[in-house]
C-alpha positions, 0 to 999 in steps of 0.5 A: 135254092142254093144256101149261098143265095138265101144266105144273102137275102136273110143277110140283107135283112140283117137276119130280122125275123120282123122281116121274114115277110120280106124274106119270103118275098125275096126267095118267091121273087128269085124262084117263084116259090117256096120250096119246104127246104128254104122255109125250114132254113128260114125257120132255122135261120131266124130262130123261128117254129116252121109252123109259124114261117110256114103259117105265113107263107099259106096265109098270104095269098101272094106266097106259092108253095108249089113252082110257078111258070115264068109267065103268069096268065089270068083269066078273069071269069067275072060276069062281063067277061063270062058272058062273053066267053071266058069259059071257052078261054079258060078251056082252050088255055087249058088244053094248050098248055096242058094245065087245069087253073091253078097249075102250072106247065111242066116246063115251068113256063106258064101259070094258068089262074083264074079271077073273079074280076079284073075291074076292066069290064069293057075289054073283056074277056081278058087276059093278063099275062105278067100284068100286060092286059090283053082285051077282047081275047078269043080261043083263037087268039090264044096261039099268038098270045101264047107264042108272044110269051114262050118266044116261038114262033107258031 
């Protein structure tokens, strides 16, 4: 992230370091995780230890240290879903994309996850992509699923 950038988010927050979970939240959201070079400028900025920005940003689930695809697919593996076939879901994703769960393309287009439970039950097994449900998935939809996201035809 370019320092012009991160100058603006810590400026929107008049440099508070009450704030840095916002900060944080705000350079996740711009590049869809946090590089060590922008913790350390944040740590800088606000007069903070690294280990403490960099505690935060491990503590919160919602905070990634590693790049993420611009599309975000979740798989829930519940027990409903599982009995109707996540694992062959997940496993049909996986050699689609070339990535295992929890990693992310190497385009950077797509994020493979996996959660335990959805609550939606009744639609699964299902699939979650940038927080659109798509119920009663199989492997074979997983083409149009994903040509749906990547903007190709398939």
């Amino acid at each position: 992230m370019q320092k012009e950038a991160l100058e603006t988010i810590l400026n929107r927050y008049d440099r508070d370091r009450t704030q840095v979970v916002s900060v944080l939240q705000d350079i996740q959201d711009e590049e869809r995780y946090l590089s060590q070079e922008a913790l350390t400028y944040v740590a800088e900025a606000l007069d903070m230890p690294r280990s403490q920005v960099y505690g935060l940003a491990t503590f919160y689930r919602a905070f990634s240290l590693e790049p993420r695809g611009d599309h975000t697919i979740v798989v829930c593996t519940g027990t409903a879903c599982h009995v109707r076939g996540a694992p062959r879901l997940v496993d049909e994703l996986s050699r689609r994309l070339v990535v295992a769960p929890g990693g992310t393309t190497a385009d950077r287009k797509f994020t493979l996850e996996t959660v335990n439970c959805l609550g939606a039950c009744a639609l699964g097994p299902l699939v979650v992509v940038d927080g659109n449900y798509h119920g009663q998935m199989s492997p074979n939809k997983v083409d149009a699923l994903l040509a749906q996201y990547s903007g190709e035809g398939r």
